[in-house]
C-alpha positions as CSV (number, residue, x, y, z in Angstrom):
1,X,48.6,17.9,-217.7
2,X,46.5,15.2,-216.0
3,X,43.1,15.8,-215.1
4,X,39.7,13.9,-213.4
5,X,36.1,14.4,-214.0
6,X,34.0,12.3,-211.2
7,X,32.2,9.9,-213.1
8,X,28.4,11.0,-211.1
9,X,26.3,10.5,-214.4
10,X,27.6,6.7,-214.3
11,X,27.0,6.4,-210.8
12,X,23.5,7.9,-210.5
13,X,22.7,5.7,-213.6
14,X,24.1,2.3,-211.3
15,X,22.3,3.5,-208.2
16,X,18.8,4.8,-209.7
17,X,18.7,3.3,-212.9
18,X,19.7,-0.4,-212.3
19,X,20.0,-0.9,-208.6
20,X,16.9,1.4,-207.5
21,X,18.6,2.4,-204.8
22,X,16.0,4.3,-203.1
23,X,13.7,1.4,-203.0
24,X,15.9,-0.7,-201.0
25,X,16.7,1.6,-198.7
26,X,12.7,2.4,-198.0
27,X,13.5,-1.5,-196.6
28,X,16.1,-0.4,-194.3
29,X,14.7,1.6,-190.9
30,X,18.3,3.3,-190.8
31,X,18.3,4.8,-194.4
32,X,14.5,4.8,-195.1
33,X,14.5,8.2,-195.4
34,X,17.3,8.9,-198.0
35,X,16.1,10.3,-201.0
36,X,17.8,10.7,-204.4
37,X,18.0,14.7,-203.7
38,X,20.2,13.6,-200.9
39,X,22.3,10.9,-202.5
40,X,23.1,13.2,-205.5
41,X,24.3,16.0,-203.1
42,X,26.6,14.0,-201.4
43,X,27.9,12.6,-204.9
44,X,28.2,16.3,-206.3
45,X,30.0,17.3,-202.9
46,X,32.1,14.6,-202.8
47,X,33.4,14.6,-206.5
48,X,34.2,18.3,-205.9
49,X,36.6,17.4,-202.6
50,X,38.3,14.3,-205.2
51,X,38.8,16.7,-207.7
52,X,39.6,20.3,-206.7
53,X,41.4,18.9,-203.3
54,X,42.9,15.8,-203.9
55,X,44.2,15.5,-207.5
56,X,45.9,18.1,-207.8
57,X,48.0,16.7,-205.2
58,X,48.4,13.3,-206.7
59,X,51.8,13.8,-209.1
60,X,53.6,16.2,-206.6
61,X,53.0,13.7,-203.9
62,X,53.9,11.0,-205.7
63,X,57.5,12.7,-206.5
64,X,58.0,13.9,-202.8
65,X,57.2,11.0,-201.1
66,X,56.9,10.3,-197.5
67,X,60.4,11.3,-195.1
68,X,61.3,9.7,-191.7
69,X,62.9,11.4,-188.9
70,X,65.2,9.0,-187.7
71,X,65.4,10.5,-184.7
72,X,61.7,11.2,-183.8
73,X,60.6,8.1,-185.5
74,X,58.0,10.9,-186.9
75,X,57.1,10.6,-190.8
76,X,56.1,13.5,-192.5
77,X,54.0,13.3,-195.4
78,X,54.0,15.4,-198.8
79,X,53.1,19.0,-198.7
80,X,49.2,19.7,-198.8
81,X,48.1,16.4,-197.3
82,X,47.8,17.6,-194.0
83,X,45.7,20.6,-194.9
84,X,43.8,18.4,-197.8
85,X,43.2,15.8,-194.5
86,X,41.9,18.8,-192.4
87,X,39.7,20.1,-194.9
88,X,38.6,15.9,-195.0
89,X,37.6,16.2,-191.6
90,X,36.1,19.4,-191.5
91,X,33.3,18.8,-194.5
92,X,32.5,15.2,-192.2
93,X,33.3,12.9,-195.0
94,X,35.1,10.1,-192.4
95,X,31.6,10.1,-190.5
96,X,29.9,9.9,-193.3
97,X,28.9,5.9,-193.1
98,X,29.7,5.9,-189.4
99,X,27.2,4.8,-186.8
100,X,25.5,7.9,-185.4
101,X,26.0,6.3,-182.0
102,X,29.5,7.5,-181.9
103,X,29.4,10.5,-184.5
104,X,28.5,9.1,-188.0
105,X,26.4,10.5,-190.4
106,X,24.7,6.9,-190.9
107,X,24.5,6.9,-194.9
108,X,24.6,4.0,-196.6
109,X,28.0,2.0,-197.5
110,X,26.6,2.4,-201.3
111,X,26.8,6.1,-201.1
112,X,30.2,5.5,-199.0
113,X,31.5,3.4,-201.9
114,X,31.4,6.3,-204.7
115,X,33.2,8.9,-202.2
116,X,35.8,6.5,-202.0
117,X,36.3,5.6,-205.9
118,X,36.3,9.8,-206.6
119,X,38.9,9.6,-203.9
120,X,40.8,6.6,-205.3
121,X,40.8,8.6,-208.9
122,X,42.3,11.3,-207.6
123,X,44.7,10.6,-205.8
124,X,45.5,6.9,-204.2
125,X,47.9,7.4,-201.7
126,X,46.4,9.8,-200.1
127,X,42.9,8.0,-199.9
128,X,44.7,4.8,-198.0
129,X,45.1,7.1,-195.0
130,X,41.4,7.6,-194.2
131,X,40.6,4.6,-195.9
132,X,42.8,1.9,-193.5
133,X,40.9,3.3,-190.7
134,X,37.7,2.0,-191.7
135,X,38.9,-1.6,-191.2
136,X,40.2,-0.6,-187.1
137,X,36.8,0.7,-186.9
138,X,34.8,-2.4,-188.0
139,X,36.9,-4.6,-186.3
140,X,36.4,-2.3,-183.3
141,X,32.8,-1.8,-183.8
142,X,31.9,-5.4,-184.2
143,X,34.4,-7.4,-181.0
144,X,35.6,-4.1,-178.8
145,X,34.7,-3.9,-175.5
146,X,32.1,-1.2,-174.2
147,X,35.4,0.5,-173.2
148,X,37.4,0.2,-176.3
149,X,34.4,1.6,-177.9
150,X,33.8,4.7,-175.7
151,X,37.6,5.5,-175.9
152,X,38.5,5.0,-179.4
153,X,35.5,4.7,-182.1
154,X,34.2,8.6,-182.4
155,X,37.6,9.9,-182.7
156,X,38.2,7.1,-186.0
157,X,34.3,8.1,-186.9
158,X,35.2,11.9,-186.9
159,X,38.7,11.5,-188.5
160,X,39.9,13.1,-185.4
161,X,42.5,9.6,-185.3
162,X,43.1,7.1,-188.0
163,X,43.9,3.5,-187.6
164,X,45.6,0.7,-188.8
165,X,45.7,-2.9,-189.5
166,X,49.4,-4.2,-188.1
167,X,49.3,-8.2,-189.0
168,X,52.3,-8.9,-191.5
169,X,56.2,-9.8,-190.0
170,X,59.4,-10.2,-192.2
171,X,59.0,-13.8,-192.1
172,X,55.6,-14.2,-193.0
173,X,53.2,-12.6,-195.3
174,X,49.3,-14.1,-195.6
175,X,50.8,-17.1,-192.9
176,X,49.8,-15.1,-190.1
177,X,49.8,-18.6,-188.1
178,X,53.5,-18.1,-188.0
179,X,53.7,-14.7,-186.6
180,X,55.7,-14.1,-183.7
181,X,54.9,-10.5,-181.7
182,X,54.3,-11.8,-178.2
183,X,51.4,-9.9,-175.8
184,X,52.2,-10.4,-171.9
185,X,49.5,-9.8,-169.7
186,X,49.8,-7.7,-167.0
187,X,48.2,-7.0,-163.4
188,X,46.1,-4.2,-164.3
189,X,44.4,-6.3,-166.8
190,X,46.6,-4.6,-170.4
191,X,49.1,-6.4,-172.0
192,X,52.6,-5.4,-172.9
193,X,52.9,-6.2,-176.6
194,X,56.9,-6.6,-178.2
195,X,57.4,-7.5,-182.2
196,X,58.1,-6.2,-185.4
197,X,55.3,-5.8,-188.2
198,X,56.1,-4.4,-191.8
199,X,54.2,-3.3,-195.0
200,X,52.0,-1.5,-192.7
201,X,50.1,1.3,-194.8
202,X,49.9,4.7,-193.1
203,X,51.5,3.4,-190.2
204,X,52.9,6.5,-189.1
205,X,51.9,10.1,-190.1
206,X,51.5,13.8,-189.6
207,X,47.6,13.9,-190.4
208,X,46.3,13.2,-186.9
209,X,47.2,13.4,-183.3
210,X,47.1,10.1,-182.4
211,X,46.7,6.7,-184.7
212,X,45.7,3.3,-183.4
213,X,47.3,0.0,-184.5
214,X,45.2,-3.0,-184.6
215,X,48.0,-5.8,-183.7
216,X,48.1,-9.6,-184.4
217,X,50.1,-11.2,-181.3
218,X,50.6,-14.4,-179.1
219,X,49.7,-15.1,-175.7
220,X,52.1,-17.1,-173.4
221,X,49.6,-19.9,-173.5
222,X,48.9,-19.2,-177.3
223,X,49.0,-22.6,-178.9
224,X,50.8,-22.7,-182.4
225,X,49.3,-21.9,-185.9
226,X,46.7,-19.6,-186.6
227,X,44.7,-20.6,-183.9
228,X,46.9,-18.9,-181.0
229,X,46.4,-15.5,-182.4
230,X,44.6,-12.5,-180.4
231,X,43.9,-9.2,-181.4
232,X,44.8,-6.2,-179.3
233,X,44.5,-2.3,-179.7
234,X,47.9,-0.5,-179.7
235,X,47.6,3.4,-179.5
236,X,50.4,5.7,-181.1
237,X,49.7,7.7,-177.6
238,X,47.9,6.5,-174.8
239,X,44.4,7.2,-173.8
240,X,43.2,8.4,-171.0
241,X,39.6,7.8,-169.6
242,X,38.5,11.3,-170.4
243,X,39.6,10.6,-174.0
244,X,42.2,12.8,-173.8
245,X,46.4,11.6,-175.0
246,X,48.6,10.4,-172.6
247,X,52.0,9.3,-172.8
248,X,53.5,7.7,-175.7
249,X,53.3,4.4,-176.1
250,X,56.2,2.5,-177.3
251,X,55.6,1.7,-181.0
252,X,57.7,2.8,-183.3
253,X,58.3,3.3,-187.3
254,X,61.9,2.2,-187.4
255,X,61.6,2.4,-191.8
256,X,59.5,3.5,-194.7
257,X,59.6,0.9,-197.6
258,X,61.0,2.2,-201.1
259,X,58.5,1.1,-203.4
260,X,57.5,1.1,-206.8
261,X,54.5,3.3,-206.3
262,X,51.9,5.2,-204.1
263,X,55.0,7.2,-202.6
264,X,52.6,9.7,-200.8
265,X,51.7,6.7,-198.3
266,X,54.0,6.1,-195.6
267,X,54.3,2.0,-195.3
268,X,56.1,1.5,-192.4
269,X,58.1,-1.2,-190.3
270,X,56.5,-0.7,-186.9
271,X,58.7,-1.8,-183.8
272,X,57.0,-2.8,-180.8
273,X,59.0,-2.6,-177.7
274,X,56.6,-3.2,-174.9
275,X,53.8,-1.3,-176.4
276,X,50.4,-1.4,-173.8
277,X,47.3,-2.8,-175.3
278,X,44.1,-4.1,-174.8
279,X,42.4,-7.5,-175.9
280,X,39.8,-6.9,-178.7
281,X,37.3,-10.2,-178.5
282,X,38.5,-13.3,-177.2
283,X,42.4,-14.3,-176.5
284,X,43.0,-16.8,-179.4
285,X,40.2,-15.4,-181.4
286,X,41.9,-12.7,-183.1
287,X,41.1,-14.7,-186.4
288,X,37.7,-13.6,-186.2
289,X,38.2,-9.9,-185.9
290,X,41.2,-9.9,-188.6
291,X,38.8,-10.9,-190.9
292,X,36.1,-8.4,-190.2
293,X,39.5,-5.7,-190.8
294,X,40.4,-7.8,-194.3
295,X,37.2,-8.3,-195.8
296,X,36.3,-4.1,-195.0
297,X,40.2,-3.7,-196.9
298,X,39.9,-6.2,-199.5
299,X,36.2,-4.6,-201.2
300,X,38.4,-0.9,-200.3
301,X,41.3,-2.0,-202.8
302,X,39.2,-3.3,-205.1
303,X,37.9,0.3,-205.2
304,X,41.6,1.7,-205.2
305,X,42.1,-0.5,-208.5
306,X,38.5,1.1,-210.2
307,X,39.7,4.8,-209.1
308,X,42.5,4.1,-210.9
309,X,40.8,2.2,-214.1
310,X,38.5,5.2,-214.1
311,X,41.1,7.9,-213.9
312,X,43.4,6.8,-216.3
313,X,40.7,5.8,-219.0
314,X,39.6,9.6,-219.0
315,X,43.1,10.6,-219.5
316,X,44.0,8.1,-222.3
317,X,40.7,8.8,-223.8
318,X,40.9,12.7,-224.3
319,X,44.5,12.5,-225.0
320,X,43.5,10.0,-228.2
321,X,40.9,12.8,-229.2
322,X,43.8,15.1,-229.9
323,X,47.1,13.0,-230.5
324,X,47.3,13.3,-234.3
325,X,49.4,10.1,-235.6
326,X,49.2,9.1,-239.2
327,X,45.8,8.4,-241.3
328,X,43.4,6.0,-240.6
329,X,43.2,2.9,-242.7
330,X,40.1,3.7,-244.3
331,X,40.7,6.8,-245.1
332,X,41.2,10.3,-243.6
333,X,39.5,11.7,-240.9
334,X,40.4,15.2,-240.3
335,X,41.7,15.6,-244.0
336,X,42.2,19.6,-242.7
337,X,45.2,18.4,-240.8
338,X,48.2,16.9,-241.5
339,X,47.4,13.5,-239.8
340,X,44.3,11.8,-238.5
341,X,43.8,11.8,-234.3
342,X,44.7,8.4,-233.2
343,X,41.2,7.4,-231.8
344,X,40.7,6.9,-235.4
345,X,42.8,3.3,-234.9
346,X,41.2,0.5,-234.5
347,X,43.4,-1.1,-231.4
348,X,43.6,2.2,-230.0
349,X,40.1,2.1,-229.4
350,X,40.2,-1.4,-228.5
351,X,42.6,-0.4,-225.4
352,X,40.2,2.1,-224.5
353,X,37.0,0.3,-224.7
354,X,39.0,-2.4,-223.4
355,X,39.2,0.4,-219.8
356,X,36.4,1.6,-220.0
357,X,34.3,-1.7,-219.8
358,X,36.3,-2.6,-216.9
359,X,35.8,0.8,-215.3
360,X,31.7,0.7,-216.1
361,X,31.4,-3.3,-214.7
362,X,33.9,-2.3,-211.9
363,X,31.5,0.2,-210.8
364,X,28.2,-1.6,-211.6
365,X,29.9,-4.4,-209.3
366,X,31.6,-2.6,-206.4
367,X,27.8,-1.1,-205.8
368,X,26.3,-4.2,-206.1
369,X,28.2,-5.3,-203.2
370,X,27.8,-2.5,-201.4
371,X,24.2,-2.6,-201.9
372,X,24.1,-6.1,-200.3
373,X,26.4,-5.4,-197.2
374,X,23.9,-2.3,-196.4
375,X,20.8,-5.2,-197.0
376,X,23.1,-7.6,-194.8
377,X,23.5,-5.1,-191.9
378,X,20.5,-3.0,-192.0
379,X,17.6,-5.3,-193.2
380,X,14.9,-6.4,-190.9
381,X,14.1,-9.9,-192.9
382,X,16.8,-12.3,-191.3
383,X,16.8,-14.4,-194.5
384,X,17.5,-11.4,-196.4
385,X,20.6,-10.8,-194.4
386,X,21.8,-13.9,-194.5
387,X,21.4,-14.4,-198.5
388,X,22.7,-10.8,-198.9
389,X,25.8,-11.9,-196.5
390,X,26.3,-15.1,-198.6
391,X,26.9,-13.2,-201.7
392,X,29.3,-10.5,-199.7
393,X,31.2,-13.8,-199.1
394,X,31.4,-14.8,-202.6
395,X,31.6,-11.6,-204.1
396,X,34.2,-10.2,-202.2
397,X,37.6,-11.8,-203.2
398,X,36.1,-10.7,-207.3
399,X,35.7,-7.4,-205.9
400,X,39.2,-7.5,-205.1
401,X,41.3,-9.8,-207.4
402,X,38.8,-9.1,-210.7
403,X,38.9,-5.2,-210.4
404,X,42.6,-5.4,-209.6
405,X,43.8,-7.5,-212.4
406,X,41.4,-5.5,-214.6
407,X,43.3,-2.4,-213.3
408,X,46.3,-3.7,-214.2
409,X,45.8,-4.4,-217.4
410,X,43.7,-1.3,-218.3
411,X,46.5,1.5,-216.8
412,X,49.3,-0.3,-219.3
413,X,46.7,-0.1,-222.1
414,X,45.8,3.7,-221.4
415,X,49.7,3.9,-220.7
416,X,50.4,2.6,-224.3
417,X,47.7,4.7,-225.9
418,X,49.9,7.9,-224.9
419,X,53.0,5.9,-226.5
420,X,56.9,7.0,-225.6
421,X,54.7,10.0,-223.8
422,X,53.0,7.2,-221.3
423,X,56.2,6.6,-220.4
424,X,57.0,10.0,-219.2
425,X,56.6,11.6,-215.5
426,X,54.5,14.1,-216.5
427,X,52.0,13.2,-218.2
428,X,51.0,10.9,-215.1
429,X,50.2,7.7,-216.9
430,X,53.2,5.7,-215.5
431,X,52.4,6.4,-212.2
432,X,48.9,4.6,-212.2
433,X,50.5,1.8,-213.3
434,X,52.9,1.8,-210.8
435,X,50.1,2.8,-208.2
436,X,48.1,-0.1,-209.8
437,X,50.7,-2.9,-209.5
438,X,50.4,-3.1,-205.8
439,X,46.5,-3.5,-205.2
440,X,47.1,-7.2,-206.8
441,X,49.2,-8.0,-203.9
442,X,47.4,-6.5,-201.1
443,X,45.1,-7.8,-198.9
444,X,45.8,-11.6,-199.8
445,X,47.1,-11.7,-202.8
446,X,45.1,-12.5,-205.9
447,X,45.8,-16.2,-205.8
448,X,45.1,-16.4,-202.3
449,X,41.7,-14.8,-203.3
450,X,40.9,-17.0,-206.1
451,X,42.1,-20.2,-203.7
452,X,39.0,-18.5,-201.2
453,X,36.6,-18.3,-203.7
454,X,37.2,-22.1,-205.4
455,X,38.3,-23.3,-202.1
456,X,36.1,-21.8,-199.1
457,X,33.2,-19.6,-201.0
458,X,32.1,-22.7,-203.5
459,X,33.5,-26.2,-203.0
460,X,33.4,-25.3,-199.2
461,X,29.9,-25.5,-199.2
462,X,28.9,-27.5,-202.0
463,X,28.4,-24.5,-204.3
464,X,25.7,-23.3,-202.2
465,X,26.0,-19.3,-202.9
466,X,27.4,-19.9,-206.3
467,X,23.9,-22.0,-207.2
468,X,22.3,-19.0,-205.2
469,X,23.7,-16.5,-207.8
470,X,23.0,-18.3,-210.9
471,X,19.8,-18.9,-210.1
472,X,19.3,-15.0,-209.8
473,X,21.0,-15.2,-213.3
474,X,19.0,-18.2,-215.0
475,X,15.6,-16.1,-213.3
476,X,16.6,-12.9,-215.6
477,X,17.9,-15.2,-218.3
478,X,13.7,-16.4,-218.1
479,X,12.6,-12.8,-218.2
480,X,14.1,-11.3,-220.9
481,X,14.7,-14.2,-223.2
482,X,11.9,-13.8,-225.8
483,X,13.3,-10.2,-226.2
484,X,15.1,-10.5,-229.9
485,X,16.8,-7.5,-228.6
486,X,18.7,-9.0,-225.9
487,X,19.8,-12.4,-227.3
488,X,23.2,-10.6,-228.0
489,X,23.3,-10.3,-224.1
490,X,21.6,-13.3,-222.7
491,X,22.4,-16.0,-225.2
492,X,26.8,-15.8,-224.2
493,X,25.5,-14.8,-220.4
494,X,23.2,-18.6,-220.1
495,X,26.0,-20.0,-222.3
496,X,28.7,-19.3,-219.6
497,X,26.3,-19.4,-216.5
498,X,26.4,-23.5,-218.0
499,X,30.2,-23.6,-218.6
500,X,30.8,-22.4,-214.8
501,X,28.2,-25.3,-213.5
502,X,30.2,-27.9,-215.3
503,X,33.8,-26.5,-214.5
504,X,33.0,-26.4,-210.7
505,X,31.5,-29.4,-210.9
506,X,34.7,-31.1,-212.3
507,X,36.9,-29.3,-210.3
508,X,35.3,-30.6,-207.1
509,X,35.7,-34.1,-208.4
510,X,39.5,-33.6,-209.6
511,X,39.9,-31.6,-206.1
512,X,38.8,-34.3,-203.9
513,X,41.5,-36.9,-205.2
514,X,44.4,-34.2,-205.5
515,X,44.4,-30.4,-203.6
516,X,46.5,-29.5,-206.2
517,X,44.1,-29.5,-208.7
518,X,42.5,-27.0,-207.0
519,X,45.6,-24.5,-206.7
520,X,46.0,-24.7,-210.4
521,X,42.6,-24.0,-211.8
522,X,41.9,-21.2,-208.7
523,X,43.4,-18.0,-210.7
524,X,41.3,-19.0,-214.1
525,X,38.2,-19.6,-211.7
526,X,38.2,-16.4,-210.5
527,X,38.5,-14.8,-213.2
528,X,35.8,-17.0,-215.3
529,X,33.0,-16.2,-212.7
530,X,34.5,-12.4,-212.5
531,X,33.5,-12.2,-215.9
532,X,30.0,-14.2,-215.5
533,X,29.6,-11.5,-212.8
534,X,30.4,-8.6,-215.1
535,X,28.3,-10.4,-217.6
536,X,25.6,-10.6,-216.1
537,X,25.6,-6.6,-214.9
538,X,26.5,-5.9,-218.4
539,X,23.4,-7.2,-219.4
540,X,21.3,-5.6,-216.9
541,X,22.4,-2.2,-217.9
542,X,22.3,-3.3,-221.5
543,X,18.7,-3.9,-220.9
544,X,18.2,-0.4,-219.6
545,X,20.2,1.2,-222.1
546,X,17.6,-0.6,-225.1
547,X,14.6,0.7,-223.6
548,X,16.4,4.4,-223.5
549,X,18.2,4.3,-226.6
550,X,15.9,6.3,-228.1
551,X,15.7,9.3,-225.5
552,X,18.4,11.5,-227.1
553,X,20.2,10.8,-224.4
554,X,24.0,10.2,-225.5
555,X,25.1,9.0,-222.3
556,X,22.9,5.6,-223.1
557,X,24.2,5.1,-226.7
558,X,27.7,4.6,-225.5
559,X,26.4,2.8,-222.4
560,X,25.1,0.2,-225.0
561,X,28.0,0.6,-226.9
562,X,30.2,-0.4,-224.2
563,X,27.8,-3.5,-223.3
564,X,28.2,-4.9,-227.3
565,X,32.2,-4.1,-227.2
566,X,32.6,-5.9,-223.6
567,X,30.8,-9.3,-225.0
568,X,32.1,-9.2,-228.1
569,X,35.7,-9.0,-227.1
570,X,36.5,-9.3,-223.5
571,X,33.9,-12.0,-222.3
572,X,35.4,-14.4,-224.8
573,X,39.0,-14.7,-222.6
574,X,36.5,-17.1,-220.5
575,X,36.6,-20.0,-223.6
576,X,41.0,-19.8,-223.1
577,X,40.4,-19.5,-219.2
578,X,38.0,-22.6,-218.9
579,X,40.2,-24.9,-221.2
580,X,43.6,-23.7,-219.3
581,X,41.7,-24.6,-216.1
582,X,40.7,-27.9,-217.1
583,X,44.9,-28.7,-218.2
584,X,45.1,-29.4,-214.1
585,X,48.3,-29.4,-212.3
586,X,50.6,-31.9,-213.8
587,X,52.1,-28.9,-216.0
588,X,53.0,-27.0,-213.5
589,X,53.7,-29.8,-211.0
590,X,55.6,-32.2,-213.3
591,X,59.2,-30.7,-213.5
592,X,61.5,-31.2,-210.0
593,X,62.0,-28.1,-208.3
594,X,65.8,-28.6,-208.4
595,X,65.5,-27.9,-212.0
596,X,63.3,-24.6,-211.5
């Protein structure tokens, strides 16, 4: 009963329209021939794979799960993934960002980003097997050796293999410093890698021949904490130097995790029992790569959590054009039936609105950022990769606790417009809430991304890219504000841009006396600037939806529509945020954790 509509219209309006795509890519020598013929294309194509390929496999997969072979330690994934994987590989979408010096297609990560929400919409689970391999391929891309490159990154480019990231133990979860998987190196310059990692997404599968693990470990001479971790490459099989599979390495799924949701993805507990690897970067430095894997997988589930806010919006929304639940309170609406439809409601539409906001400033933001990592790797102006790399580093843990929260919150809303239905299988509603819950966890959990932001990305620097970004919003504040037309938008956007100055700047003070003043105001940070973020997109496409309003175009009246509803009653959490961030930790701190 569930169905998906790519949202293209909404992203060709983001990358045309507001971000002017085309132009900033003339900047690039990699992309400065992509045209807006081309980018459409690949949108059109792309939404056609999410939608005819891999949503219709989203509820069956979902109920049939993933099943080990005890025996084999082989997992076998739902019925039609393989084939929908194959038919992945076939139309090139994994090379489609790739470097053409090992495959790729080379088109932008922008362009990259919208395949990847479709995909997320349709169908999550599925999407985490292609998608976990970008982060082994970046990792490999940016620290592998000549050799590690020649053997491993076309065949992750092509899809031909996928990859993992293999960092969490049963003892320790974001503490990576007290991992314990040992690597012992061995004559022929390898190591012999023994541990047991767990939550590992699409560690073991059907889809591919061969899947290579990215593995945390310790060196005999590693010294303790974070600092003694390297990185090495683990293969499910062996390669030879021809390319070709070898042996099989020892590394094992000894378990599939019974979770809560995304049941079409096999996370697995992975046993190492001597598995050969080889060093990626320096020994002790794995730090550095581990991140270049977590920031790639930290924007991707922030895209996993605006698939889902898109998808279950559309649902929610059509189903409340047809659900007929008593009359509205102003009168009836469709006095030719027995009751009015219950989009008529007032809080109905509020939960809608509520989704779709947070689906529209999702998008506008996750393309931002994409925008900027392309500028960051592809522009010729050093200072312009630096700046565009300083608000990556700011703007990524929004990207992924902001959308993911908002995800959260919007699949129970659409969940509850459906009523005792939502709560039922088949409709599919429950399911992206269950699929949702988990993107707030991943990747550092959403704390541990707001403690980055507050911690590392502004006091860390003496709120050097944070001044950076509001000075980009106090220069657009200048430009449009002797418009009458946009006060609505730009008086609340200067208002908070002054609110965030004075809250960093007392929490830097409050921080410098007592850390924990820090940990208690992080998670209202976050979201305080996500929303000065949103804001400030909001009333960039606000601006371009006034100057169109007039076209006939419908698609620009609700885009304004959605603008007024998202100040009017979602900017305003900031005013509870900023005064619960200001309360500081003795409430939480005060009571003796023998009472707890």
């Amino acid at each position: 009963m569930a169905s998906y509509t790519p949202p293209i219209r909404d992203m060709q309006f983001l990358l045309h329209e507001l971000l002017s795509v085309t132009d900033e890519l003339r900047a690039m020598p990699p992309h400065a021939e992509i045209d807006a013929d081309t980018i459409n294309a690949v949108l059109e194509e792309g939404g056609k794979f999410a939608a005819e390929v891999l949503f219709p496999l989203n509820i069956s997969g979902d109920e049939e799960g993933c099943t080990l072979d005890p025996a084999t330690h082989e997992v076998r994934t739902p019925k039609g993934f393989k084939a929908a994987y194959e038919k992945y590989v076939e139309g090139g979408w994994p090379a489609l960002a790739g470097d053409p010096a090992y495959g790729g297609q080379g088109l932008p990560i922008t362009v990259n980003q919208c395949l990847y929400e479709m995909n997320n919409s349709a169908n999550q689970a599925w999407t985490m097997y292609p998608g976990l391999t970008h982060g082994a391929y970046e990792a490999l891309h940016e620290h592998g050796t000549d050799e590690q490159k020649a053997l491993y990154l076309s065949k992750l480019t092509s899809g031909q293999w996928t990859g993992t990231m293999c960092l969490t133990e049963p003892h320790c979860g974001t503490d990576l410093g007290l991992l314990r998987s040992k690597a012992e190196p061995q004559l022929d310059g390898s190591y012999r890698i023994t541990g047991a990692k767990i939550f590992i997404s699409s560690g073991e599968h059907d889809l591919t021949d061969n899947i290579v693990h990215l593995v945390l470990a310790r060196l005999p001479d590693a010294p303790t904490g974070s600092k003694g971790i390297s990185l090495f490459v683990v293969p499910k099989f062996l390669v030879k130097a021809d390319g070709s599979l070898g042996e099989r390495n020892p590394v094992y799924c000894t378990g599939l995790e019974h979770k809560m949701g995304i049941h079409g993805n096999a996370t697995a507990q992975i046993n190492l029992d001597g598995a050969v690897g080889s060093l990626v970067g320096e020994p002790h430095k794995g730090l550095a790569a581990m991140f270049v894997m977590m920031n790639v997988a930290r924007l991707g589930v922030g895209m996993q959590s605006l698939g889902l806010t898109e998808v279950a919006y559309q649902n929610a929304a059509a189903y409340a054009k047809d659900r007929l639940q008593m009359r509205s309170l102003s009168g009836p609406k469709a006095p030719d039936k027995p009751a009015d439809p219950i989009i008529n409601h007032p809080d109905v539409r509020k939960m809608l609105l509520t989704a779709r906001a947070f689906a529209e400033g999702g998008r506008a933001l996750s393309l931002y950022t994409a925008l900027l990592i392309d500028r960051e790797l592809s522009h010729p102006d050093e200072d312009v990769r630096q700046e565009s790399a300083d608000q990556v580093a700011l703007l990524t843990p929004i990207v992924k606790a902001f959308l993911t929260d908002n995800a959260w919150l919007a699949t129970s809303h659409c969940m509850q417009v459906f009523g005792g239905h939502g709560y039922i299988k088949e409709w599919g509603m429950e399911q992206y809430v269950r699929d949702a819950r988990i993107n707030m966890i991943y990747e550092g959990t959403n704390t541990i991304q707001s403690l980055d932001l507050l911690g590392r990305k502004v006091l860390g620097d003496n709120g050097k890219k944070l001044k950076a970004f509001g000075k980009m919003i106090a220069d657009f504040i200048e430009e449009e504000g002797t418009d009458e037309a946009m006060q609505e938008f730009v008086n609340p956007l200067a208002d908070l841009g002054d609110k965030v100055t004075k809250l960093t700047t007392e929490l830097g003070m409050k921080g410098f006396g007592n850390a924990d003043e820090v940990g208690a105001a992080a998670v209202d940070y976050l979201r305080v600037v996500g929303h000065l973020v949103f804001a400030y997109l909001w009333a960039r496409m606000a601006k371009i939806a006034l100057e169109k309003q007039d076209s006939g175009d419908a698609f620009y009246t609700a885009k304004l529509a959605t603008a007024r509803f998202y100040f009017a009653k979602l900017l305003p959490e900031t005013a509870m945020l900023i005064r619960t961030a200001r309360t500081g930790s003795a409430p939480l701190m005060a009571m003796d954790e023998a009472l707890f």
